[in-house]
C-alpha positions as CSV (number, residue, x, y, z in Angstrom):
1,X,0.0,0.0,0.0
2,X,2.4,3.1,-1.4
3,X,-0.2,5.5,-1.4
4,X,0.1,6.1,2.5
5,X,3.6,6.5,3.3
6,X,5.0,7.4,7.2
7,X,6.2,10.8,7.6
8,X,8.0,10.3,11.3
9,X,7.8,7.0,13.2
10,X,8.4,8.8,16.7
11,X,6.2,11.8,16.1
12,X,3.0,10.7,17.9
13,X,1.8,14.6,18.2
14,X,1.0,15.2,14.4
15,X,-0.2,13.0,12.2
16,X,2.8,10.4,10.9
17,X,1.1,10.0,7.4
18,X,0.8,11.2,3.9
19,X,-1.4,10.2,1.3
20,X,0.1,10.3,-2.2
21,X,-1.0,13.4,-4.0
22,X,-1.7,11.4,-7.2
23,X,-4.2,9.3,-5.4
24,X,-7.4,9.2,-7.3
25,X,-10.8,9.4,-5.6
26,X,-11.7,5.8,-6.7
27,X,-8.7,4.4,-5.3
28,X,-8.6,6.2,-2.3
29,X,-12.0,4.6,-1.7
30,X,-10.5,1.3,-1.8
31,X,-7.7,2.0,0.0
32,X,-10.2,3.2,2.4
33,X,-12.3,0.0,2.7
34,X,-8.8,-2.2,2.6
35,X,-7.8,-0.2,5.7
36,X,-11.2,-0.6,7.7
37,X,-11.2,-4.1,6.5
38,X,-7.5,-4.8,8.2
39,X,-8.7,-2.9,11.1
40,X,-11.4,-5.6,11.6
41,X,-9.4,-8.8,11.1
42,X,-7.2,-6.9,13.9
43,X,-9.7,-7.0,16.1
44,X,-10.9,-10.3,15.5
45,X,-7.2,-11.8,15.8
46,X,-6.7,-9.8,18.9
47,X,-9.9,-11.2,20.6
48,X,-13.8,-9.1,21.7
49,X,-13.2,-6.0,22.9
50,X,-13.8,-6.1,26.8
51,X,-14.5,-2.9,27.5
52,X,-17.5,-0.9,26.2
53,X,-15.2,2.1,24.5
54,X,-13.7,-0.7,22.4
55,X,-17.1,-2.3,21.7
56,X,-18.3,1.2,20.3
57,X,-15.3,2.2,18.5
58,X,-15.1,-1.8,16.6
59,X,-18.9,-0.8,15.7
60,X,-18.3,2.5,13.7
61,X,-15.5,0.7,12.1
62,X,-18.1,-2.0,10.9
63,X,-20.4,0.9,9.8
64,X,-17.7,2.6,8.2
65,X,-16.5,-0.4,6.4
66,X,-19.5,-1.4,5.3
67,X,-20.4,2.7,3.7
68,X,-17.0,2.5,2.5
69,X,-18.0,-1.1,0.5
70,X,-20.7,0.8,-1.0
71,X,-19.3,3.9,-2.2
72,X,-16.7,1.2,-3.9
73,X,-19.3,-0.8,-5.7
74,X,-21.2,2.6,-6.8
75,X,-17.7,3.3,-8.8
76,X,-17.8,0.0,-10.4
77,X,-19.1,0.5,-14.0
78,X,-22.8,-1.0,-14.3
């Protein structure tokens, strides 16, 4: 994935990431829903969530996953 590229490993104030500039819209949306998708097989390997804050924040990952799958098929030519 070389559209998202680490800026500074040890800088936890700003953000440590850079999207490519020449990263289309289309792509960026399935980069998007590869990332949410990785971040849910995480969190399946890594066991449930015990706590209620990680509960809620696996759940909008879900949602967003599953809006991001959308907006990927509504690119896909009919």
């Amino acid at each position: 994935m070389d559209n998202v590229v680490s800026n500074s490993p040890s800088s936890a104030a700003t953000n440590p990431f850079t999207v490519n500039e020449e990263l289309s819209f289309e792509d960026g949306w399935v980069r998007v829903a590869e990332l949410l998708q990785c971040a849910v097989a995480t969190s399946q390997v890594l066991g449930e969530p015990q706590d209620v804050p990680q509960r809620a924040v696996m759940h909008l990952v879900k949602m967003a996953k599953m809006v991001a799958d959308r907006a990927v098929e509504c690119l896909q030519p009919e």
